[in-house]
C-alpha positions in Angstrom: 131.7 97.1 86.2 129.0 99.0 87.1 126.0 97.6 89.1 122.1 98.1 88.1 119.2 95.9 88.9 118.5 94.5 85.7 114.4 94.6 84.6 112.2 95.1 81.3 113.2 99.1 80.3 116.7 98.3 80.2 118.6 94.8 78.4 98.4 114.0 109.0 99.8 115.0 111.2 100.8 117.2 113.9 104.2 116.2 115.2 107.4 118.4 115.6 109.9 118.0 112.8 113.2 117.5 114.6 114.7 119.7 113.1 117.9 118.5 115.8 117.3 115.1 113.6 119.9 116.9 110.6 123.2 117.0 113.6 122.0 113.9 115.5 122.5 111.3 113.2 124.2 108.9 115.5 121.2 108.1 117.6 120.1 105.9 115.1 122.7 105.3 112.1 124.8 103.4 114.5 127.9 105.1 112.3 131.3 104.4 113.7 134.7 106.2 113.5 136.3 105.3 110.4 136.2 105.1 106.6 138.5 104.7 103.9 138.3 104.4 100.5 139.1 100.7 98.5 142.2 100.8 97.1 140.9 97.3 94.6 137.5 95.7 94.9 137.7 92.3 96.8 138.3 89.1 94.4 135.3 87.9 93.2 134.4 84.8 94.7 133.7 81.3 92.8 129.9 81.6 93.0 127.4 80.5 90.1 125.5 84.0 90.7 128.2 86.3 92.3 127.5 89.9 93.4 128.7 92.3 91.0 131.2 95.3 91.9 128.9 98.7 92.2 129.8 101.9 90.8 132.8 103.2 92.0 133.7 105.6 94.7 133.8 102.6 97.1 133.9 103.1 101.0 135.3 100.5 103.4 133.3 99.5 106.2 132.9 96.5 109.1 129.9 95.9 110.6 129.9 93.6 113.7 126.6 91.7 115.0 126.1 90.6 118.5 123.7 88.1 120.0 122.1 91.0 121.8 118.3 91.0 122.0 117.0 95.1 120.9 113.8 94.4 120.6 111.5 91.6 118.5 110.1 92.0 114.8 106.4 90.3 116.0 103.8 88.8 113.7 101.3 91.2 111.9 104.0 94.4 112.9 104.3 95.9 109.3 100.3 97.0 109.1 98.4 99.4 106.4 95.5 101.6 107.5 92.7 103.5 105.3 90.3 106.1 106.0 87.3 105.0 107.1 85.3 107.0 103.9 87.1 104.4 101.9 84.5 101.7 103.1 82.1 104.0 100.6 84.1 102.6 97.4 84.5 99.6 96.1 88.0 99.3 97.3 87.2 96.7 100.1 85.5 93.9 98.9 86.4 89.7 98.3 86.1 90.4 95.1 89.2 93.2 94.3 92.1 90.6 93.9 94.7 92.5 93.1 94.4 94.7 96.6 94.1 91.4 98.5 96.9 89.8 96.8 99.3 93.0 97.4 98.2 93.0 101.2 99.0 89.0 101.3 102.5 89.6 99.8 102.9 91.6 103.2 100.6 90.1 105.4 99.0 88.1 107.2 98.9 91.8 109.2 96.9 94.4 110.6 94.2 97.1 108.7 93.0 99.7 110.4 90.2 101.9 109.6 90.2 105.1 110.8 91.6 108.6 110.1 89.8 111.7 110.0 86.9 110.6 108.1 86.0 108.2 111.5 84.4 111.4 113.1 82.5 112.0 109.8 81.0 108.7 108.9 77.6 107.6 110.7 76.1 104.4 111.3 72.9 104.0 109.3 71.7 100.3 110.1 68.9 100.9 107.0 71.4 102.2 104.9 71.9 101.0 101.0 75.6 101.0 101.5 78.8 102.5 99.8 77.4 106.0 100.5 79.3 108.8 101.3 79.8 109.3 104.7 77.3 106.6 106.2 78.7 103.3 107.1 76.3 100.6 106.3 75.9 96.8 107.8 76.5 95.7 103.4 80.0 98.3 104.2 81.0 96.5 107.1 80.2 93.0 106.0 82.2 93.2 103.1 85.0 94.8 104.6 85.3 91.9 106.7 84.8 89.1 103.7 87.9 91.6 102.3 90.0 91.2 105.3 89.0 87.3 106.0 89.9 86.9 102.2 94.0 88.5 102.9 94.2 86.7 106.0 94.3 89.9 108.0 92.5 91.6 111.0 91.5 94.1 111.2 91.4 97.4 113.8 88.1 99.3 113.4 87.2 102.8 114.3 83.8 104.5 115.4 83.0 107.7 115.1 83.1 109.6 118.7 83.5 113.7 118.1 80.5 113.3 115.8 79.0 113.5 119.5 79.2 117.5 119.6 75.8 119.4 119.4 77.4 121.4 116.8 78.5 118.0 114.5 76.9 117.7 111.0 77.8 113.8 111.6 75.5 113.3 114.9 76.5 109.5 116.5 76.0 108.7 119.8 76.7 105.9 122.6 74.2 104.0 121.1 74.8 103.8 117.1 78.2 103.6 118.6 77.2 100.5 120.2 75.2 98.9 117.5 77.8 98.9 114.7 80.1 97.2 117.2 78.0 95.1 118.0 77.5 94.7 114.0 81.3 94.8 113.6 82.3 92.1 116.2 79.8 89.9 113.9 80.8 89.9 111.0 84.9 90.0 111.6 84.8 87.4 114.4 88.2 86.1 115.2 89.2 88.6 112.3 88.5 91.5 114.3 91.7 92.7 116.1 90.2 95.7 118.3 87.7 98.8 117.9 89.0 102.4 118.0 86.6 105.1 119.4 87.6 108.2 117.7 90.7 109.7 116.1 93.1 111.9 117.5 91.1 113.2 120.3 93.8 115.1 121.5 93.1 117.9 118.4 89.7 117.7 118.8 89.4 121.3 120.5 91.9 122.8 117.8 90.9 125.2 114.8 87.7 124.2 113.6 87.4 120.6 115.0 83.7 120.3 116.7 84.9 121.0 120.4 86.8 124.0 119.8 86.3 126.7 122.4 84.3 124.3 124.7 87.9 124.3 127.0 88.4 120.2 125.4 90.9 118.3 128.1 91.8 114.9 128.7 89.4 115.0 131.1 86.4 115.6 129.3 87.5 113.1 126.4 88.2 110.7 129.1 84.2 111.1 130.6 83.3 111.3 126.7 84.9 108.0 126.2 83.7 106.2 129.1 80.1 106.6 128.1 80.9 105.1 124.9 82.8 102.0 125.9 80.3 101.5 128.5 77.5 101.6 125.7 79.5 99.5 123.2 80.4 96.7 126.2 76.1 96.5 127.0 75.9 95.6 123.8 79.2 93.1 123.3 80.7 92.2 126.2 83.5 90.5 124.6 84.7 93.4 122.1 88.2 94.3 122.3 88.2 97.5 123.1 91.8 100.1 122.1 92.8 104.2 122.3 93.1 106.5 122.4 94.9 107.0 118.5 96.2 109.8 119.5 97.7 112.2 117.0 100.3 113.7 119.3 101.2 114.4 122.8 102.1 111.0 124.3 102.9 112.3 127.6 100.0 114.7 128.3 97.5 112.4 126.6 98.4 109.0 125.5 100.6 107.4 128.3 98.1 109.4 130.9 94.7 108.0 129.2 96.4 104.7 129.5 96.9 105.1 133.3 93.6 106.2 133.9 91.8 102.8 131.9 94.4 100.6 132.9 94.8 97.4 131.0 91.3 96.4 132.6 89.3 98.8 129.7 91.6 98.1 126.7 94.0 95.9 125.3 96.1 98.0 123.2 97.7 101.4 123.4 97.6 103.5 120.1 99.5 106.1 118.9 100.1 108.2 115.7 103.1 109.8 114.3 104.5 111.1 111.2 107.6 112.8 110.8 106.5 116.4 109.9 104.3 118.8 108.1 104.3 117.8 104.2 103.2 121.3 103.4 106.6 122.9 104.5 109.7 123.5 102.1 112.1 121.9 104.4 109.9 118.6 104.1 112.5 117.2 101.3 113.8 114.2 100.6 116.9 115.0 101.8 115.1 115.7 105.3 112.8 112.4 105.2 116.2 109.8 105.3 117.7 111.7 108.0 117.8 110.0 111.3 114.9 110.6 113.7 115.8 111.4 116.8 112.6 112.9 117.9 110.7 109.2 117.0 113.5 107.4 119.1 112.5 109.9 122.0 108.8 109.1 121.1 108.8 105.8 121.1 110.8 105.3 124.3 107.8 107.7 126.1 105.6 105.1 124.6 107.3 102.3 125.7 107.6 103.3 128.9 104.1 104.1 129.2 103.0 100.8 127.8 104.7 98.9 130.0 103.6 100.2 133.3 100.3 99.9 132.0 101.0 96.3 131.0 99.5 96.0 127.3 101.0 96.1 124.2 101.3 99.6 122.1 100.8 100.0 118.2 101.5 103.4 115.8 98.2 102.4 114.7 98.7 105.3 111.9 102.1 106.8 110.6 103.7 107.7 107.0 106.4 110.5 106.2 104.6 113.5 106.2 101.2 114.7 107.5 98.8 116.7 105.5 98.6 114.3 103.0 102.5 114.1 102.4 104.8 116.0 100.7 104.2 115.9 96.2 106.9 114.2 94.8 108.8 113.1 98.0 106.0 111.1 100.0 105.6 109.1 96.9 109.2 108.9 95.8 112.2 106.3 96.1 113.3 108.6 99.7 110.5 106.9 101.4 111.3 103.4 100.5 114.8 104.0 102.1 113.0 105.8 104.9 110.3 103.4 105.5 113.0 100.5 106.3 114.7 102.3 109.3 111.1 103.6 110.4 110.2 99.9 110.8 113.0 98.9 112.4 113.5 101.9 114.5 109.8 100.8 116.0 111.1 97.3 116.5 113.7 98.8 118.3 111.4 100.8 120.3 108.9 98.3 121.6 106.4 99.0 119.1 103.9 95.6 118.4 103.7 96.9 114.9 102.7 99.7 113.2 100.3 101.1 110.0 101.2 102.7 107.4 98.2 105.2 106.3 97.1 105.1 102.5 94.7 104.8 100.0 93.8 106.9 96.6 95.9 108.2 94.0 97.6 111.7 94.9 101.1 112.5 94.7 101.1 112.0 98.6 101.7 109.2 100.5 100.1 106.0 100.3 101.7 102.7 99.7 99.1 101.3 96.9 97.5 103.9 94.9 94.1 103.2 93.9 91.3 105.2 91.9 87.3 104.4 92.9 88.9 101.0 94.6 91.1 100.0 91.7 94.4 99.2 92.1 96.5 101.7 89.7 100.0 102.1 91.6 102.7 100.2 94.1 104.4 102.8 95.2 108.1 102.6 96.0 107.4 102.6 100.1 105.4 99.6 99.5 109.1 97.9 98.2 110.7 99.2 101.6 107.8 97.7 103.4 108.1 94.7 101.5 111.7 94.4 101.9 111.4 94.8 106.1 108.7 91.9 105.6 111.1 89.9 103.9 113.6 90.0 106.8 111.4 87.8 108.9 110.2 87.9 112.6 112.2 87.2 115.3 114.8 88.6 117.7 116.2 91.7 116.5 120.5 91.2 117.3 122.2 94.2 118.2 124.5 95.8 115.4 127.6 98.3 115.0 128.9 99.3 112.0 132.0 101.7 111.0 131.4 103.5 108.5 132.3 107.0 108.7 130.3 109.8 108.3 127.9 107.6 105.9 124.4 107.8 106.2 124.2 104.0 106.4 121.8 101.8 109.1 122.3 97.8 109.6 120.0 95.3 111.0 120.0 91.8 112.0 117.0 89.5 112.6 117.5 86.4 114.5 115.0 83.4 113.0 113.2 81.1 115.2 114.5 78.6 112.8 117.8 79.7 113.1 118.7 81.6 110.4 120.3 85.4 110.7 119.1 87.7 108.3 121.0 91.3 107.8 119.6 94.6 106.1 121.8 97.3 105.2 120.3 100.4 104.3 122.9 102.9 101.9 121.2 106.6 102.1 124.6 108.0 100.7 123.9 109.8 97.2 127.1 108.7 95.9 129.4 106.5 97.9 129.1 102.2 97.7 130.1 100.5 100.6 132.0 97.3 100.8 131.3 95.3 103.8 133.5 92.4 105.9 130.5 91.7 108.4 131.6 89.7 111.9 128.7 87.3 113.2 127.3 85.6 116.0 127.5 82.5 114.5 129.1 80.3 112.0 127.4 79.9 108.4 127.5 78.1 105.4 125.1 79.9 103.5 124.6 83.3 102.1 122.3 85.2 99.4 121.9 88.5 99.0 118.9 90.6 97.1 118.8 94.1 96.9 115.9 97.2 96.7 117.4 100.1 94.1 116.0 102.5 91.3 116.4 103.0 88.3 115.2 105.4 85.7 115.3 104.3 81.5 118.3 106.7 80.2 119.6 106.9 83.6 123.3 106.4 85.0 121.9 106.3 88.9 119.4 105.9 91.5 117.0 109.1 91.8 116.2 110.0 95.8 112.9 111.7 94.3 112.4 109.0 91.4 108.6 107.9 92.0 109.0 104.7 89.8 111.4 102.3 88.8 111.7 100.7 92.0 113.2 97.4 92.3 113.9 94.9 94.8 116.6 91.9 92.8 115.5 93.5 89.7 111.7 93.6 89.5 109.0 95.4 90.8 106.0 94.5 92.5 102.7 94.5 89.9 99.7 96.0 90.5 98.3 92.7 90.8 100.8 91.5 93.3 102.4 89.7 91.0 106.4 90.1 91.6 109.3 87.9 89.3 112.8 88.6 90.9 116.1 87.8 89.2 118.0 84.9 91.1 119.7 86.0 94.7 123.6 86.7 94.3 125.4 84.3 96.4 128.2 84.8 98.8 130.6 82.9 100.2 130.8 83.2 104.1 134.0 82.0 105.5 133.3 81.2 108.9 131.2 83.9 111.2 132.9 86.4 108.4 131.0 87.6 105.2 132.3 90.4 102.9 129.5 92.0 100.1 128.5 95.7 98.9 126.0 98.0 99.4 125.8 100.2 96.5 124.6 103.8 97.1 121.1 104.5 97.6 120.2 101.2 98.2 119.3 98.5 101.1 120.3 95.0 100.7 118.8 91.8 102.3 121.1 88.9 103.0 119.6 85.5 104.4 122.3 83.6 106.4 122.3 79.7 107.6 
């Protein structure tokens, strides 16, 4: 019997690649020593909604969960974040529905509005608003009734390079000042922290508007001061983050935090993607690899963080920078990737992270919209969605033997209680059937699962950019999502047997 979710059409950035990530896939797979293929499937148990048997070959595996703390899935972690331009559309307003309904089904979280466009979009207090590269007090007021409205908060930049002489986008301390001042008005308690700038760190690169002026740390640092000093004259009380850097957390992020000390801001940010969307060897094969260099990031980070005493957020991230990579940013590989991301950050420290978006190209961007409209849920929403689904809580430690199989596992821990496991199956061809040992005795077990499917199709597509399922049923455009009814297990014990079909990552809910 072969296994398909069932539903209607069938009854930027600048971070290394590495490229050590293709031979180092134990740092984060958690892959242990041996495999062997099922000589019968396991007996089906008596269940009113049993899990069917997937598509044969079938690999063996145990996975074995420990009451270990590695880290803690916190409130708000799994964030989105939008260019700042975006505030010239329509796209943030109490009005669009179907964008605040898709941001509830993940939320209550974090936006942040930032990106590149920060450092090109003035404050213009007289402005008519949703003009192209002016933010206006209309822009700001109803990106706040938009965030109020998903139950979010939100993290807001400023622009600060727009500072040069040589800037077309002339700001200063002041305007800085006044549309914080604006800001911390009309969000209130819905206003999680301002942002001055984006990615300082490149702002002397290429054609950036201190380039050849010999930019350092130490000059941004002097830069910055003047404007947090301006912005606090103003509004004492606003919460003030940085530096959003694009890169280089221990020449720039970790030593920026020393020098404001948790005193000057109340959150450490940090961007990272995983490489350069404009090379070849940014496939999809490449993107669900394991990511050494983010575990060695993110330890640098945590580090940092915590001898500074705040928090620390990847306050922008996706697959690949430059926009992504056509066909794989936007295809079923970053579903699969975007679950260990997430819980590789857990794992790291990370308060919660934001996944950059917005528009309609073939790049990245978890909802695709056109002038504001919602037109697209893209299949990294679903892994998002799926990670959110897990819960918060304690995150337990996990083995699991399963060869030479790309294949992660996960547990959260429940303040109510409940254990909930996510196995993620990147093998192309190879199922897995799993007898899972567990902290705890349960009664209870269900099991949903995130595939893909094309009409016509025999199996999942890596590069598919639709037909993405989690229990059989997608996510609509207008947040809208109808699942089949959970499979249900049948624990015995602290024991549970199920399978993980290839290219696919399952969520089971124990108690």
């Amino acid at each position: 019997m072969t296994w398909y979710p069932l539903h209607p059409g069938l009854t930027r950035r600048r971070l290394l690649q590495g490229s050590a990530a293709l031979a180092a896939s134990s740092l984060i797979s958690g892959c242990g020593s041996s495999a062997s293929p099922a000589a019968t499937p396991p007996t089906t148990p008596v269940s009113p909604n049993p899990q069917p048997v997937p598509a044969a070959p079938i690999v063996t595996a145990n996975l074995t969960v420990t009451a270990t703390n590695t880290g803690t899935v916190s409130p708000a972690f799994a964030g989105l974040s939008y260019e700042k331009d975006s505030m010239a559309e329509s796209t943030f307003s109490a009005s669009n529905a179907a964008l605040i309904a898709l941001f509830q089904r993940l939320g209550p979280s974090v936006l942040r509005i930032g990106g590149n466009s920060v450092d090109q979009c003035v404050w213009t207090p007289n402005g008519k608003g949703r003009t192209a590269n002016q933010i206006a007090p209309s822009d700001v007021t109803a990106l706040a009734a938009f965030v109020k409205a998903a139950g979010w908060q939100c993290l807001y930049g400023v622009n600060l390079e727009g500072s040069a002489t040589a800037s077309p986008y002339t700001t200063t301390p002041t305007l800085a000042a006044e549309e914080v001042a604006f800001a911390v008005q009309a969000f209130g308690s819905s206003l999680l922290g301002i942002e001055i700038g984006n990615e300082p760190d490149d702002y002397g690169d290429g054609t950036n508007y201190y380039a050849g002026t010999g930019w350092s740390l130490t000059k941004y640092e002097t830069l910055w001061q003047q404007y947090r000093a301006a912005i606090l004259a103003t509004t004492p009380t606003a919460p003030i983050t940085g530096p959003a850097d694009g890169s280089h957390i221990t020449t720039w992020t970790v030593p920026f935090g020393q020098y404001v000390t948790k005193s000057e801001i109340s959150l450490l940010t940090q961007h990272y993607y995983r490489a350069d969307g404009t090379l070849p060897t940014s496939t999809a094969a490449y993107l669900i690899t394991p990511d050494p260099t983010l575990v060695s990031d993110l330890q640098s980070l945590q580090s940092g963080a915590q001898g500074i005493g705040i928090p620390y957020r990847i306050s922008e991230c996706n697959s690949f920078y430059n926009g992504g990579a056509p066909g794989i940013s936007d295809s079923y590989a970053s579903a699969l990737w975007v679950v260990d991301f997430l819980f590789n950050c857990v794992q790291g420290g990370a308060a919660g992270v934001n996944f950059h978006g917005g528009g309609d190209s073939t790049g990245y961007t978890p909802i695709a919209d056109h002038n504001g409209t919602v037109d697209g849920v893209r299949p990294e929403y679903h892994g998002i969605y799926l990670f959110t689904l897990a819960g918060q809580g304690e995150l337990y430690q996990t083995a699991i033997s399963a060869g030479s199989l790309n294949v992660t596992a996960y547990a959260v821990k429940t303040p109510t209680g409940g254990l909930n496991l996510v196995l993620n199956n990147k093998d192309l061809t190879n199922s897995l059937q799993i007898t899972a040992q567990l902290p705890q005795t349960v009664s209870n077990a269900t099991l949903i699962a995130m595939t893909q499917l094309s009409p016509g199709a025999s199996a999942p597509s890596l590069t598919a950019t639709t037909n993405v399922y989690i229990q059989g049923a997608p996510v609509n455009i207008d947040g809208t999502y109808t699942p089949a009814a959970p499979y249900i297990l049948e624990p015995t014990g602290s024991q549970l047997s199920f399978y993980v079909p290839a290219l696919s990552a399952v969520l089971i809910q124990l108690s």
